[in-house]
N, C-alpha and C positions, 0 to 999 in steps of 0.2 A: 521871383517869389516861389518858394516851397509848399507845395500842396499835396498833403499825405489822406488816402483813402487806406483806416481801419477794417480791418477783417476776420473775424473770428472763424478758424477752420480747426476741424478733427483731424490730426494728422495724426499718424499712429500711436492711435490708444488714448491721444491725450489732446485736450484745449489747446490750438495754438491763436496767438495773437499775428497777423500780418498787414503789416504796412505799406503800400506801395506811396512810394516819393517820386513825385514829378517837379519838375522844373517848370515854369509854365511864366506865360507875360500876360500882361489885363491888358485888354485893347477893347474896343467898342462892338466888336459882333456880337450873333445873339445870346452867347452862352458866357461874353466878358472874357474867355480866355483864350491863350494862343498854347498851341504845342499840350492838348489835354483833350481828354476822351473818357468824360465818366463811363465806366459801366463794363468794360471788356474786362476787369477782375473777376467777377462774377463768372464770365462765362470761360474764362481759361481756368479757374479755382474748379469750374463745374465738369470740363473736362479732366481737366489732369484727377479731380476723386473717382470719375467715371473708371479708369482706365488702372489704378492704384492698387496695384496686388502685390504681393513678395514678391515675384518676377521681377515683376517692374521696378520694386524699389532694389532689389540689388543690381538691375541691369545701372538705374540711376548711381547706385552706390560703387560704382565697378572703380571710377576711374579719382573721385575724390570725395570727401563727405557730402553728407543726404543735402546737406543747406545748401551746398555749393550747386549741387547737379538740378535743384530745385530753382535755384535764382536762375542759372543759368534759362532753363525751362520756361518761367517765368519773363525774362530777357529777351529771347528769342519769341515769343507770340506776342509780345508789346514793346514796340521798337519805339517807345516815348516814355517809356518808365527809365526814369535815371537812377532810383535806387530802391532797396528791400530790406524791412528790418523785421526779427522773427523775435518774441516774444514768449518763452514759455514761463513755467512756475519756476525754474531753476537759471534761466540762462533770456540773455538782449544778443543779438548780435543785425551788424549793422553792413550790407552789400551794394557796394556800387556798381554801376556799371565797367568803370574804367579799371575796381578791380579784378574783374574777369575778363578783361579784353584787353 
């Protein structure tokens, strides 16, 4: 089953919309699911705005575009997100795991 937590973030200058897609199995514990963790978007979203200067984003930007070095980012502090989709006024774009790795 596909379970997607919506996220509205200020990413430079502008509303973005962010997705995270888990993968996840219904089993009987307390929370019904297996392989899922609400709540760690929040606090990785809260870090990485924390930390978001020019620096930063061109260090992010150095090696391939913003979205990429972002998922990546994102990929690496939740090792249970299987995918990422970014949502702005002009553009969808849609990141897997397996195509970064």
């Amino acid at each position: 089953m596909k379970y997607i937590i919506k996220r509205n973030i200020n990413l430079f200058g502008k509303i973005n919309i962010i997705k995270f897609g888990y993968n996840v199995k219904i089993n009987n514990n307390e929370n019904g699911f297996e392989n899922f963790d609400i709540g760690n978007e929040e606090i990785i979203i809260n870090n990485l705005l924390k930390t978001l200067n020019q620096e930063t984003i061109n260090k992010l930007n150095e090696r391939n575009p913003i979205y990429i070095s972002l998922s990546k980012y994102f990929f690496d502090n939740n090792k249970k997100l299987c995918a990422i989709e970014y949502e702005s006024d002009i553009a969808i774009s849609r990141i897997t795991r397996e195509d970064l790795y």
